[in-house]
C-alpha positions in Angstrom: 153.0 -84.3 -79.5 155.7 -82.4 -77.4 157.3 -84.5 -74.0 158.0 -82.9 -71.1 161.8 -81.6 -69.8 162.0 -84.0 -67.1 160.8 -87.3 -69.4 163.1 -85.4 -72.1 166.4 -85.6 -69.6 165.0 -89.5 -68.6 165.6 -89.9 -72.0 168.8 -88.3 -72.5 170.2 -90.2 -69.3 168.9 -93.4 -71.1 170.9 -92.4 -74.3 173.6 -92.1 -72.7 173.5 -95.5 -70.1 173.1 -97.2 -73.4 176.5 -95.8 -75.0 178.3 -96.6 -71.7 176.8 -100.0 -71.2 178.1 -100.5 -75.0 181.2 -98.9 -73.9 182.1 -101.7 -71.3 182.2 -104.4 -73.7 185.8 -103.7 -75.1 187.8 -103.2 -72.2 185.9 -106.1 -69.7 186.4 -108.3 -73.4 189.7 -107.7 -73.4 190.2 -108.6 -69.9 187.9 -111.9 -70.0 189.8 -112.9 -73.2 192.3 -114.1 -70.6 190.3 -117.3 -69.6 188.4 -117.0 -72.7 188.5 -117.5 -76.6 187.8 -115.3 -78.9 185.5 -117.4 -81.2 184.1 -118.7 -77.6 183.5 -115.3 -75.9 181.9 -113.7 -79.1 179.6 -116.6 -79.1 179.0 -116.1 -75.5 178.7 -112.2 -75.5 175.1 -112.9 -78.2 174.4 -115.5 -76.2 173.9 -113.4 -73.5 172.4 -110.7 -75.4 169.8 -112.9 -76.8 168.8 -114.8 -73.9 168.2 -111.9 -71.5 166.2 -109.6 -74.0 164.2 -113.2 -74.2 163.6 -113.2 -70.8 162.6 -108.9 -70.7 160.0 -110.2 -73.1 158.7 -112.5 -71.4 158.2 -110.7 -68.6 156.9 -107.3 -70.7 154.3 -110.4 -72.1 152.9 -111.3 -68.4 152.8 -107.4 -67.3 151.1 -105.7 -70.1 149.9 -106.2 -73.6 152.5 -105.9 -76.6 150.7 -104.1 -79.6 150.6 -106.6 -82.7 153.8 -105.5 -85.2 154.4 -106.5 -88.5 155.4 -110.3 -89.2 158.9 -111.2 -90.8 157.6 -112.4 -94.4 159.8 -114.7 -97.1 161.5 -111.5 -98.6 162.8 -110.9 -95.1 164.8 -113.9 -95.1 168.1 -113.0 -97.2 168.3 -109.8 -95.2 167.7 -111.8 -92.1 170.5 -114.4 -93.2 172.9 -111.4 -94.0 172.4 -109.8 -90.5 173.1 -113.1 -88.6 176.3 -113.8 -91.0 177.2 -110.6 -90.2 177.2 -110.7 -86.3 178.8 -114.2 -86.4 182.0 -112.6 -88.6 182.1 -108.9 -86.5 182.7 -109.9 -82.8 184.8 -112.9 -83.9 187.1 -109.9 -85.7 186.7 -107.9 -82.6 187.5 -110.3 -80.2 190.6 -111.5 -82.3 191.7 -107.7 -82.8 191.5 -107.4 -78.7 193.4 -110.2 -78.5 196.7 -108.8 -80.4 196.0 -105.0 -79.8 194.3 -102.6 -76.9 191.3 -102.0 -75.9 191.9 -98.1 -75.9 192.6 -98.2 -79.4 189.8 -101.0 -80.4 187.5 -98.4 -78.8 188.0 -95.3 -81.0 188.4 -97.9 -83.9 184.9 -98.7 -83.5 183.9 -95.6 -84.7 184.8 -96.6 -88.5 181.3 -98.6 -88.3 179.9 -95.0 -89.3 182.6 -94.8 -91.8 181.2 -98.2 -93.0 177.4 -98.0 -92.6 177.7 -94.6 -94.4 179.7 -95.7 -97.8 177.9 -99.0 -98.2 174.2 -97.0 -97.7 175.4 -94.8 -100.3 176.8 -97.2 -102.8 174.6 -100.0 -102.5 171.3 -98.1 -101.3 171.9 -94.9 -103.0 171.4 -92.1 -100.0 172.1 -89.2 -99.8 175.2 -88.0 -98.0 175.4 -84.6 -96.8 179.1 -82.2 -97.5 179.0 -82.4 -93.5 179.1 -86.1 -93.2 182.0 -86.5 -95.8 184.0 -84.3 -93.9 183.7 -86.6 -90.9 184.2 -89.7 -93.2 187.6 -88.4 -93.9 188.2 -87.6 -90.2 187.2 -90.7 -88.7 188.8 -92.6 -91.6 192.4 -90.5 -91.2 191.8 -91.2 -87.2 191.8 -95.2 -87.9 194.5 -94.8 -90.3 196.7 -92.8 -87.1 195.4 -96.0 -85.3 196.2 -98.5 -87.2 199.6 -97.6 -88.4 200.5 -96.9 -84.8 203.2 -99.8 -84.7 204.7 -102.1 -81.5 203.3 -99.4 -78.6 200.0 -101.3 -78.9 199.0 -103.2 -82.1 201.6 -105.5 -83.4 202.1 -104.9 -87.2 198.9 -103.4 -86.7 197.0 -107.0 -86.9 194.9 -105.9 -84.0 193.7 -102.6 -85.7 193.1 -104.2 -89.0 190.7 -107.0 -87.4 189.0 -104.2 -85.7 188.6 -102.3 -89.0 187.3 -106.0 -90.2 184.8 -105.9 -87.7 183.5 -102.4 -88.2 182.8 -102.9 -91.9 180.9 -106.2 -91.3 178.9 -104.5 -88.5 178.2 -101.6 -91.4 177.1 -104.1 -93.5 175.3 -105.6 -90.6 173.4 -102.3 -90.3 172.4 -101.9 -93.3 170.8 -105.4 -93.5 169.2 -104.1 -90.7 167.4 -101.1 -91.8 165.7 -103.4 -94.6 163.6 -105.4 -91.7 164.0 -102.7 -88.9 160.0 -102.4 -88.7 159.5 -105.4 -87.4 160.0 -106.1 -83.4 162.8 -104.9 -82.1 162.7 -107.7 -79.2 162.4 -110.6 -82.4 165.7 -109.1 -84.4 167.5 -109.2 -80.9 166.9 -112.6 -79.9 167.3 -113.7 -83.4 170.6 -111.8 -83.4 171.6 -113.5 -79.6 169.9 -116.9 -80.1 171.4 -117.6 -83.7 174.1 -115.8 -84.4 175.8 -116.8 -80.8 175.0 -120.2 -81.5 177.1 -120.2 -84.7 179.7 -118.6 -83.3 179.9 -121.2 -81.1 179.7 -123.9 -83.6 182.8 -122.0 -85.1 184.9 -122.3 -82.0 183.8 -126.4 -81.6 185.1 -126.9 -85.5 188.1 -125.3 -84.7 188.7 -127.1 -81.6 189.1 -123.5 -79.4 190.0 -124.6 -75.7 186.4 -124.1 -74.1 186.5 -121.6 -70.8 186.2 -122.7 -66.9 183.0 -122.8 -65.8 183.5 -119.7 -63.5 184.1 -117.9 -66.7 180.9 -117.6 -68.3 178.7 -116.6 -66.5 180.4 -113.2 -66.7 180.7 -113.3 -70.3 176.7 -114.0 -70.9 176.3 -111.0 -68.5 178.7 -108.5 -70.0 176.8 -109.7 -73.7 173.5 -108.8 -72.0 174.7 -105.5 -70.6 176.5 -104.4 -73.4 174.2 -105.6 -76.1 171.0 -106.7 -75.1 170.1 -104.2 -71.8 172.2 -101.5 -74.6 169.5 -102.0 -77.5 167.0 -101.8 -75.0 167.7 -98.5 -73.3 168.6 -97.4 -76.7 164.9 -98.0 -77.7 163.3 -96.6 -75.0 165.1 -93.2 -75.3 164.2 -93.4 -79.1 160.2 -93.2 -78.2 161.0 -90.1 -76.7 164.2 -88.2 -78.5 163.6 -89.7 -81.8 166.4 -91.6 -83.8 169.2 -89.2 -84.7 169.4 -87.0 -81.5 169.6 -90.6 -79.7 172.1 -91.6 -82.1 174.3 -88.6 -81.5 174.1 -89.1 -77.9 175.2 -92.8 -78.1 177.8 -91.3 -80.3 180.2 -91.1 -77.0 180.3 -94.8 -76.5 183.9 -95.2 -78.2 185.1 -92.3 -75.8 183.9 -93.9 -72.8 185.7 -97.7 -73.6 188.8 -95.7 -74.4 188.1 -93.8 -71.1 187.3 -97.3 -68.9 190.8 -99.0 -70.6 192.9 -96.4 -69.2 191.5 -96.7 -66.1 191.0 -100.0 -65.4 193.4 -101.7 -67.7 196.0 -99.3 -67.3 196.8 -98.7 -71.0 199.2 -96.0 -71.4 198.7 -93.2 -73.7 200.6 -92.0 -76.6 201.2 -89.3 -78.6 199.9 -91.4 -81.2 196.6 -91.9 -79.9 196.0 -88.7 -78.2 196.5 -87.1 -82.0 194.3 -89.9 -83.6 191.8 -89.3 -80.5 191.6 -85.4 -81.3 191.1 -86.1 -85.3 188.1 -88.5 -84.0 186.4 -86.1 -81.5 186.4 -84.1 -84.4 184.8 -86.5 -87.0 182.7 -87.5 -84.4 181.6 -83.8 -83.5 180.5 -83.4 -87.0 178.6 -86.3 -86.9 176.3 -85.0 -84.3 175.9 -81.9 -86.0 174.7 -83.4 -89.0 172.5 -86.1 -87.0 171.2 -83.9 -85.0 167.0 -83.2 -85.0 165.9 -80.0 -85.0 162.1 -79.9 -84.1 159.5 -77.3 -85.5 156.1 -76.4 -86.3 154.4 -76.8 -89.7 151.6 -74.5 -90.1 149.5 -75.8 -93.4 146.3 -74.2 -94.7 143.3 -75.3 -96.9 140.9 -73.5 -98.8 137.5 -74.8 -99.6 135.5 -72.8 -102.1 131.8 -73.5 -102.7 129.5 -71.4 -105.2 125.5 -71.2 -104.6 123.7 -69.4 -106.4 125.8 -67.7 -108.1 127.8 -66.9 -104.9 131.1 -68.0 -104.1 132.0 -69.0 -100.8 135.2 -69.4 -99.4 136.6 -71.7 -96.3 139.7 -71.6 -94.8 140.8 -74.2 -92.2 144.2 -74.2 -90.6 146.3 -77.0 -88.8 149.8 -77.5 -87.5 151.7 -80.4 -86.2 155.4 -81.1 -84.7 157.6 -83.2 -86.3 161.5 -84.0 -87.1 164.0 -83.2 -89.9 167.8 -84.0 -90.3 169.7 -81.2 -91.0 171.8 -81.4 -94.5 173.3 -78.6 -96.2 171.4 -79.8 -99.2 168.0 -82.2 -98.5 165.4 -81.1 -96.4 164.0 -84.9 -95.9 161.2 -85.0 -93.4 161.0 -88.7 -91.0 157.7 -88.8 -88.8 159.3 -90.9 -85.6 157.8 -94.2 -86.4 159.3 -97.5 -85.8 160.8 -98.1 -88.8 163.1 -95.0 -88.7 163.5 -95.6 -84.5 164.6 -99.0 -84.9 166.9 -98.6 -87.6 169.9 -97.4 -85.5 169.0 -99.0 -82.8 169.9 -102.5 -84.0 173.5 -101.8 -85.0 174.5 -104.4 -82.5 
């Protein structure tokens, strides 16, 4: 069923809230990291996440009935395990990579998570990958090398940038973990993200005997988590029902752009000739990226024929029906995905 242009640009507008809610996390990280520690704030930042999509559900409960979606079962549970591993590891590399590097930077590095999520489906899950997507594999991948080898202007010895990198493959594995249980409620795998994977952060940062923030400091931390992670997925989702998966995807696709955009702004970072060569090799990886994500919609037309014999007489039916639905474009596949949950909530769970 087709949607109408004005719930079509509603959706687009929430595509693109999400990526710039996302996009705030970096720079108002690296800023917070001031009264903050790293193992501390990435424990916070799920925290945050968890507890306020916790609360939108209990509130979407006591306004209107949720329709009843598949239960985790016992072969979840490694996958489930491996996701909250995962987002324990990635924001603790983040956080540590803001802490010796920039935010500017850290943003466009974020974009090897497609790098990432891209190799390890292929090698591990055996998908296809289309001539288009390599070519914006190298891109993004000679873009983080620019990046990371940019020396003392930003990164020292490039520790910052290589912890970043550290946190964009564990996210890729993340996503990937993911996608195994990504029919199930997208509200549950949130909260089970926040809830658990913030709490052992936190444990990590009590071993280790990290100084623990002011008070006056967290607060803004749990917020930026739920803004950035939770009220992100959310918006995410909700522009998924109506765009499907990949053109949402490629939308949110921005989000690096807009935290490099917000550091220079608000942090003052200074550009370089570096980065500004490193940001053109990413626009173009990331351009590519859209084009192959990209869904084109169109009508399938199919026909049956019925043929029915009485006495002696052969009679002959023909009925005819179309329906709308999505395809990726690859120079190769033509793969057809009806917009169901399981594809929908697939990408939307990458954080």
């Amino acid at each position: 069923m087709s949607c109408g242009r004005n719930e079509k640009r509603t959706a687009i507008i929430y595509a693109l809230l999400a990526a710039a809610f996302y996009a705030v996390n970096v720079p108002a990280s690296k800023f917070l990291l001031s009264g903050v520690g790293p193992m501390t704030m990435a424990a916070l930042l799920y925290l945050g996440a968890g507890i306020g999509i916790a609360v939108m559900s209990l509130a979407f409960n006591l306004v209107s009935k949720r329709k009843e979606q598949e239960k985790f079962k016992k072969s979840d549970l490694p996958f489930v395990i491996g996701m909250i591993v995962l987002d324990i590891a990635a924001p603790i590399c983040l956080m540590l990579g803001l802490r010796y590097g920039s935010s500017s930077n850290a943003s466009l590095l974020g974009n090897f998570e497609i790098v990432a999520t891209t190799v390890i489906a292929l090698l591990i899950f055996k998908e296809n990958i289309s001539k288009r997507l390599w070519r914006a594999i190298a891109l993004i991948t000679l873009s983080s090398l620019i990046l990371s080898l940019e020396g003392a202007d930003s990164l020292r010895f490039s520790r910052g940038s290589l912890l970043v990198l550290l946190a964009a493959v564990c996210w890729g594995f993340e996503n990937n973990c993911t996608r195994k249980i990504s029919s199930k409620s997208a509200y549950e795998i949130v909260i089970l993200k926040g809830i658990f994977s913030g709490t052992g952060s936190l444990a990590i940062a009590l071993a280790v005997r990290e100084h623990m923030p002011d008070l006056a400091n967290i607060p803004p931390t749990l917020l930026l988590g739920f803004v950035s992670y939770g009220l992100s997925i959310f918006l995410y989702v909700k522009a998924q029902n109506i765009l499907g998966a990949a053109k949402t995807s490629a939308y949110y696709a921005v989000a690096p752009f807009i935290g490099a955009f917000f550091a220079f702004v608000f942090l003052r970072e200074r550009l370089t000739g570096v980065y500004l060569i490193a940001l053109a090799v990413m626009i173009a990886g990331t351009v590519l990226v859209v084009a192959d994500t990209l869904v084109k919609n169109h009508l399938h037309e199919h026909q049956h024929i019925f043929t029915h014999t009485h006495d002696g007489v052969t009679h002959m039916y023909v009925i005819t029906h179309s329906h709308w639905h999505n395809h990726y474009r690859s120079n190769k596949k033509h793969n057809h995905y009806h917009t169901g949950k399981e594809l929908e909530n697939a990408l939307a769970m990458s954080r």
